[in-house]
Structures are given as structure tokens and as C-alpha cells.
C-alpha positions in Angstrom: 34.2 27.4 -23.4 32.0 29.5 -25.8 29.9 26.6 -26.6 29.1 26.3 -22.5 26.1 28.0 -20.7 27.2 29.1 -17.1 24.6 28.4 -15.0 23.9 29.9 -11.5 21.4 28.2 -8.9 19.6 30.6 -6.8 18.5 28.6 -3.4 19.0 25.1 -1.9 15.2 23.4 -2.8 15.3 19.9 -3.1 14.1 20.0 -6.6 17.6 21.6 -7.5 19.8 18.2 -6.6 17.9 17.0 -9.6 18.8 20.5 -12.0 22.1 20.0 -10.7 22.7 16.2 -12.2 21.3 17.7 -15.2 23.6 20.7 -15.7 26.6 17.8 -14.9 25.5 15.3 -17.8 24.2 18.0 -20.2 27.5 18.1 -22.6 27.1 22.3 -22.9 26.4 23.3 -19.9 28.4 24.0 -16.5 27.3 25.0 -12.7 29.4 28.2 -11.4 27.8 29.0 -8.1 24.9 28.4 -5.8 23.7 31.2 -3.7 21.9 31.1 -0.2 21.2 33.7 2.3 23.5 31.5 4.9 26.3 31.1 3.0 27.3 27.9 5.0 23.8 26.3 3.8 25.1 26.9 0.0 28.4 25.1 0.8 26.5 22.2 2.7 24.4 22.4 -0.7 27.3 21.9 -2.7 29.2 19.6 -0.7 26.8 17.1 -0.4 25.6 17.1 -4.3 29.4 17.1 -5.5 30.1 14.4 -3.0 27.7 12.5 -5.3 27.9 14.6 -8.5 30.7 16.2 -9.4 31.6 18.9 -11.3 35.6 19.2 -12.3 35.6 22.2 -10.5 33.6 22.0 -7.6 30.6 25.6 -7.9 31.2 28.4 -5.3 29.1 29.0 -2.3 27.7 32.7 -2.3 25.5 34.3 0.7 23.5 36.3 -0.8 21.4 36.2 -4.5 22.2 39.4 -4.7 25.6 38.7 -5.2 25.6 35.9 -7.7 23.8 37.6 -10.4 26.6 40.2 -10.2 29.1 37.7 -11.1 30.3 38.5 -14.6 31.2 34.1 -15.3 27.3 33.5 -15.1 24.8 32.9 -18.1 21.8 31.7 -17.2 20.4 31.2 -13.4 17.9 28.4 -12.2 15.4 29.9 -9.9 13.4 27.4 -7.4 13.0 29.9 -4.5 8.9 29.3 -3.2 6.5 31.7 -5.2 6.0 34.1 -2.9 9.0 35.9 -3.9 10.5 34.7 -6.9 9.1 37.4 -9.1 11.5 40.1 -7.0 14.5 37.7 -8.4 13.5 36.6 -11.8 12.9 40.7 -12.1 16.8 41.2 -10.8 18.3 38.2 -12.7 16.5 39.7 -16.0 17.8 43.7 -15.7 21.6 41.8 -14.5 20.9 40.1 -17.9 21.1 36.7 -17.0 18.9 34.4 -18.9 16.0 32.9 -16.4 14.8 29.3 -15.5 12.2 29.4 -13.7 10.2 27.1 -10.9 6.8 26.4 -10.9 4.2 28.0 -10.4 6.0 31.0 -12.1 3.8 34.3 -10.7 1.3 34.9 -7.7 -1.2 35.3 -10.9 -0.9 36.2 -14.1 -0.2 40.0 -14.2 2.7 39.2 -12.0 4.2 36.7 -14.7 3.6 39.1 -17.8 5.6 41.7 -15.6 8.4 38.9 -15.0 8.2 37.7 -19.1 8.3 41.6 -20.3 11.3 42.3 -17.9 12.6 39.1 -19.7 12.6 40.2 -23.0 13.1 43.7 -22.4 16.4 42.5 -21.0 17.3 39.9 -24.4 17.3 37.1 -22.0 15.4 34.0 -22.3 12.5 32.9 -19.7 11.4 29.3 -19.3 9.6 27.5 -16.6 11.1 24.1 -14.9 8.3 21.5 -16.7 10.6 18.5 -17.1 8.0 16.3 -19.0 7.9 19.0 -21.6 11.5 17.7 -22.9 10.5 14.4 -22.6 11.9 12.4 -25.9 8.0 10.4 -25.6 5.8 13.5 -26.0 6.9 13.8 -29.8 6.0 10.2 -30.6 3.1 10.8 -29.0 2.4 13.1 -31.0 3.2 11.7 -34.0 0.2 8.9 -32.8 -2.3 11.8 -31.8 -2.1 12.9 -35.4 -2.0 9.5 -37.5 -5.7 9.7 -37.6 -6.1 5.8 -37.0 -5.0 5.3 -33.2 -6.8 7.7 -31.4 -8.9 9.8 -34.4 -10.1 13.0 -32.7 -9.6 14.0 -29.3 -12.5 14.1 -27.5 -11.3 14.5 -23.7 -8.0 14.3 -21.4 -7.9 13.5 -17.6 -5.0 13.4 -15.4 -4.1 12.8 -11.6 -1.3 14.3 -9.9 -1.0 13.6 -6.4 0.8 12.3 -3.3 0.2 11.7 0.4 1.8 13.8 2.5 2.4 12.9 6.6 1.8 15.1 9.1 4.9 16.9 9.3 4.6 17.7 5.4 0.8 19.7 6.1 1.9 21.4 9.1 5.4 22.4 8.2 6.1 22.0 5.0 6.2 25.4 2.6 3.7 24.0 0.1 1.2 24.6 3.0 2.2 27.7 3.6 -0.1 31.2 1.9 2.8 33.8 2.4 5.2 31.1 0.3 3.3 29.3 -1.8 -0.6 30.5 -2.2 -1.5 27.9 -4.6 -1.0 24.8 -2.6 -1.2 21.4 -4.1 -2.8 23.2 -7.3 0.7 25.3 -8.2 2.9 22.7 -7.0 0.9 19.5 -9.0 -2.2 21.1 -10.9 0.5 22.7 -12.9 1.6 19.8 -14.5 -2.2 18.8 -14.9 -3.1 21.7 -16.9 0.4 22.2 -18.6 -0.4 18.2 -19.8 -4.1 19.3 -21.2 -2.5 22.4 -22.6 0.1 20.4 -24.4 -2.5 17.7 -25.7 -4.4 21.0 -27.0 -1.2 22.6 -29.1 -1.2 25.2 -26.3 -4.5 26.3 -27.2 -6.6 28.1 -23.9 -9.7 26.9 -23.0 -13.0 28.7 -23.4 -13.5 28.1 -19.6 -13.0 26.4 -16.7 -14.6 25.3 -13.3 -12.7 24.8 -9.9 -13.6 23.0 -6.8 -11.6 23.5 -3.6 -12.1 19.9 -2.0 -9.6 20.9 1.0 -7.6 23.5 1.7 -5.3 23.7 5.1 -3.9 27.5 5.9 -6.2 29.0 3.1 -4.8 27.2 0.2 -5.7 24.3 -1.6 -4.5 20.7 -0.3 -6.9 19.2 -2.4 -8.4 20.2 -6.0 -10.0 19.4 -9.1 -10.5 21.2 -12.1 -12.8 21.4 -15.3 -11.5 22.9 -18.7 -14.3 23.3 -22.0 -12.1 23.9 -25.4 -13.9 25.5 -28.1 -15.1 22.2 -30.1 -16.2 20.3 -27.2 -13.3 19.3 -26.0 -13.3 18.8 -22.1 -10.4 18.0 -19.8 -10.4 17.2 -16.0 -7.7 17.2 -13.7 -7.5 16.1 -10.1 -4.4 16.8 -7.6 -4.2 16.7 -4.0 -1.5 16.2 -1.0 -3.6 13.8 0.6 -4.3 11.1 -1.8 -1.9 7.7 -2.6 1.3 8.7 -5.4 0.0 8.7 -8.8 0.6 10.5 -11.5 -1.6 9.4 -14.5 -2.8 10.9 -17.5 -5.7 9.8 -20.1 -6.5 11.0 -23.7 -9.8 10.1 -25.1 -10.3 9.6 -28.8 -13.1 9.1 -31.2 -11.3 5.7 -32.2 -8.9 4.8 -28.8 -6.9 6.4 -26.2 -3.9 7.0 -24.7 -2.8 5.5 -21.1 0.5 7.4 -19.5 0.7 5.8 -16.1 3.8 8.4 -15.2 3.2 11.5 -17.6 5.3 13.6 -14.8 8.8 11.8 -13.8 9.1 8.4 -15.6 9.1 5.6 -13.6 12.7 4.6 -12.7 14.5 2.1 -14.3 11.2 1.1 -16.8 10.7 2.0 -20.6 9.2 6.0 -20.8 6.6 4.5 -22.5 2.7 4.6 -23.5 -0.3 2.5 -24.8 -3.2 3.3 -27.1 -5.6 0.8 -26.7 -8.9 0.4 -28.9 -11.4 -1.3 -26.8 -14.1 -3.3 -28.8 -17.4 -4.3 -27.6 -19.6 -6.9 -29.7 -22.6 -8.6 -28.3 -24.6 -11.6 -30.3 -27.3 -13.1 -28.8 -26.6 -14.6 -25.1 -22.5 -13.4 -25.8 -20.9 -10.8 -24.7 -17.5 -9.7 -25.9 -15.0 -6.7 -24.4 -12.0 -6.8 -25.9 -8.8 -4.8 -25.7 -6.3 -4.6 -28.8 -3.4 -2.0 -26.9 0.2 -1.0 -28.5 2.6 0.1 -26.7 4.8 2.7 -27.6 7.9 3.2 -26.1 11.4 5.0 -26.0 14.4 4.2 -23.8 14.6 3.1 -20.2 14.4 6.2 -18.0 17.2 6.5 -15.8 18.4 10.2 -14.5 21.8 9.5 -15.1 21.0 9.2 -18.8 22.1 12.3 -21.3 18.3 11.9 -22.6 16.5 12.4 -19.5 14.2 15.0 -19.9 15.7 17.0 -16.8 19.3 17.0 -18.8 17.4 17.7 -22.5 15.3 21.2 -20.3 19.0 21.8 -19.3 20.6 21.1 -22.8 18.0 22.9 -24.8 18.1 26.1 -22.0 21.6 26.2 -22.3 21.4 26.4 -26.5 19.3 29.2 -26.6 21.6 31.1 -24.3 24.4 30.1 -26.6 22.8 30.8 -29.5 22.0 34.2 -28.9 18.0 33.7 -29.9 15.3 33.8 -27.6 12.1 31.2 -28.1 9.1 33.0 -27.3 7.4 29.9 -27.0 8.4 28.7 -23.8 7.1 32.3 -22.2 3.7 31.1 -23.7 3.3 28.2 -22.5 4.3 29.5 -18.4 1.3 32.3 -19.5 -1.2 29.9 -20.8 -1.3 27.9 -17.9 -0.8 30.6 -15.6 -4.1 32.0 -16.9 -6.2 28.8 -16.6 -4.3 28.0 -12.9 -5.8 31.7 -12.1 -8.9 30.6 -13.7 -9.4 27.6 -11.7 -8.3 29.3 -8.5 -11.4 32.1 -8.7 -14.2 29.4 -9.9 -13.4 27.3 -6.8 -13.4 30.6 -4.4 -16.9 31.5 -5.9 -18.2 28.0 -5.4 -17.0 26.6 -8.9 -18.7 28.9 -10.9 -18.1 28.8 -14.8 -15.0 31.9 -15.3 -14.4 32.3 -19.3 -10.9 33.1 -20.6 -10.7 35.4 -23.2 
């Protein structure tokens, strides 16, 4: 159908299964083919997610990646292969002219992104990177309350926490551990999300600078981090993520009159309200009395549930697949990949010189 983005999935990651649900509920777009060095791991790929998912016609299993941006039915392809070589495909899916959404981290630095994002719109096709929470239906209510100028008032400082615990098995075998695949560690696969969440806060706006620490690091890259970012103004944010530390995945914006409390700011919890609170603490002492008191409002949209056409997963999907359809490119989305590919870089060198201060220009 014209109005239908035909999407392409290069690689079998986990995090596809989730892209592929989307692309099924999404109402204008439709899964072709998934591609796999082995073509028998692409068919055990598909067989298993259309057992649980299906599409009408079930997407075609296809050896090579090679081969599936040559096929002349695909629009768009979703690329979660590990960082360590997904510029070499976002570079081939861009001059086959298919229109590229992209894992993160999306580059090995910086200069490697720009090279993928000019290849990108050199080619007329869009880029985007795979930050769910960005489509999130609660991010414009929360803005709406960042900018009433009575919950919150100006916004003095954001923290956030990404992290999980990962067993043995996870730090000695998994990918995320390894420097050839994925050089950033727990920083490109969590501390994304932290800064992209900061950025966001910020209108997109880089930091002035920025100070890293490398608390662990397993194979040469970092298991555990936390970050510093200064905004011109005074505005400070701090993020935290790590592979050894219990699942959380909190974030916290501090105002001159309240603040903001996302306990899930990532993925929503399951099954609850994708929700927030401002609360404006008070304080009042009189003689021998003390009072603390909390006054919070809750904000909230509807109950998260995957399966639901406004999942944020389906609306990345929905709104991916209208730009293709329309025939525009955003050049906003290549923005924000850039901007927090600069400060991820950023963070990265203060932590290897001992969490010196690095500006961004």
C-alpha cells in the first residue's frame, strides 16, 4: 500500500522482538525481511516472533545484509547490529537508499556518526536512532509542566540512574562487555539514555562541559560510570549507570519551586499508568515544631502496555514510517543522535584522563 513503510531488520538482537511488535501494531507500517549471516538463525528469528506476533504474511529469512538492502520491496531498515560495525551498514543501507533506524550508541565517536548522518542525507533518506522514551506520549505533558512556570519554576539540575545487575555469564560473555563490539560498555548501552534524558530536559541544548569517572571497567570498557554535565546558566546534570548495580531506572528534575520524579523514564513500568509527580516540598519551623511537608501531583497518561498502538516503541515506528512516506526528512532526529554522541565522547575522555573537565564547543 503507498501509505505503508516496508521495513527490513538487519540482525537477530533481542532488542528487535520488541521493533518487531511495533512494526505489527503500527497501522502504516509492515516487516518484509530479516537478514542474518546464517540464514537458518533469521528463519528461527522469524519463526519464533510470528509464532507470537504475526504478520499476515509471514517476513522472509535472508543470509546475508548484503542482500536485503538490495531488495527493491524495502523502505526503511532497523539496524541493531553491536557498534562495532554498524557504521559499515548504516553507510550501505544509506547509498542502497533505504531510510535508516538506527541502535544505540549510533558511532564508535562522533566523526564516525557525522560520516553515517552525511551519507544519510546525501542519500535523501532519513536517519534516526532507536530512543523509545523519546516517543513517549508523557514527555509532552511534561513538558507542558516544565514550562507553566508554577510547578517546577526554573530548572536548576537533573539526575538520572540507569542500571541493572548483570550475572556472571552476562560480564564474561555477553557483547556489552566486549571492546571490539561494543567499546562503550554500560555507558553506550545505558548512559545513552542518561544523557539523551538531560539533553531532552535541556531543548537539545550541549553542555558547556562535562566530567567522567570510570568506577569499573571489565575488558577495557566501562561496567560502571557516572557523569557530570555544566549548561551555560548553571545548570548541572549527573547521571549514573552501571551493569552491576540493582534495576533502576530513575530520573529527577530540580526546580527553583518543585521537581519532577520519573521512577521509569526508560521503558514504563508494565501494566501501571506512564506517569509522573511534581512534588513541592515545604519546610516550616516555629519554635520547638518542626514541619516537612509534601504537596505532590501526579500526572499521568495511559496504562503502558506494549501491545498498545501508543506505546512509545509503536509511535518511534509510526512516526519513522511517516517520514518515509512523506517523502521529507526531519533533521532533528540526526541532532539529537549528534548531541549526545558528542557529550558520550566527552564523558568517555574526562574519565580516561582521571575526570578532568573536557569543554564542548
Amino acid at each position: 500500500m503507498a501509505n505503508t513503510c516496508n521495513w527490513g531488520i538487519l540482525g537477530t538482537a533481542n532488542i528487535a522482538r520488541k521493533n518487531w511488535k511495533a512494526m505489527r501494531i503500527a497501522e502504516n507500517a509492515n516487516l518484509v525481511a530479516v537478514a542474518s549471516r546464517d540464514v537458518a538463525k533469521a528463519q528461527a528469528f522469524i519463526d519464533e516472533c510470528q509464532s507470537e506476533v504475526p504478520f499476515a504474511q509471514a517476513p522472509v529469512a535472508i543470509g546475508s545484509y548484503g542482500a536485503i538492502l538490495q531488495r527493491k520491496d524495502l523502505h526503511a531498515v532497523y539496524i541493531p547490529l553491536p557498534t562495532g560495525i554498524r557504521k559499515e551498514w548504516v553507510l550501505k543501507a544509506a547509498e542502497a537508499g533505504k531510510h535508516v533506524l538506527c541502535e544505540k550508541p549510533c558511532g564508535g565517536n562522533a566523526a564516525e556518526l557525522k560520516e553515517m548522518i552525511d551519507a544519510c542525507a546525501a542519500n535523501g533518506v532519513q536517519f534516526m536512532d532507536g530512543v523509545m522514551f523519546m516517543h513517549s506520549a508523557r514527555l509532552p505533558m511534561l513538558r507542558r509542566v516544565l514550562e507553566d512556570g508554577k510547578s517546577v519554576g526554573d530548572v536548576r539540575r537533573i539526575t538520572s540512574q540507569f542500571s541493572f545487575s548483570g550475572p556472571e555469564e552476562f560480564r564474561t560473555g555477553n557483547i556489552r562487555v566486549n571492546p571490539a563490539l561494543e567499546p562503550f560498555g554500560a555507558l553506550g548501552d545505558l548512559g545513552w539514555y542518561n544523557i539523551r534524558f538531560a539533553l531532552w530536559t535541556m531543548k537539545n541544548q550541549l553542555p558547556v562541559s562535562v566530567t567522567g569517572r570510570m568506577i569499573a571497567e571489565q575488558n577495557g570498557v566501562p561496567i560502571e560510570f557516572s557523569g557530570e554535565l555544566m549548561f551555560a546558566g548553571g545548570v548541572t546534570s549527573s547521571f549514573y549507570c552501571s551493569f552491576q548495580t540493582e534495576l533502576q531506572e530513575w530520573a529527577h528534575i530540580s526546580g527553583t519551586l518543585g521537581g519532577v520524579t520519573m521512577p521509569d523514564f526508560v521503558i514504563p513500568f508494565y501494566g501501571a499508568e506512564s506517569a509522573f509527580t511534581v512534588d513541592q516540598q515545604v519546610f516550616h519551623q516555629k519554635g520547638c515544631t518542626f514541619h516537612f511537608r509534601s504537596h505532590p501531583t501526579r500526572y499521568a497518561v495511559k496504562e503502558y502496555s506494549e501491545a498498545m498502538p501508543e506505546a512509545q516503541e509503536v509511535n518511534m515506528i509510526r512516526t519513522f514510517s511517516e517520514l518515509v512516506n512523506s517523502g521529507k526528512l526531519d533533521v532533528a532526529w540526526p541532532e539529537w543522535s549528534m548531541n549526545t554522541q558528542k557529550v558520550l565522547d566527552a564523558c568517555l575522555t574526562s574519565a580516561r584522563r582521571g575526570g578532568t573537565e573536557v569543554k564542548l564547543s
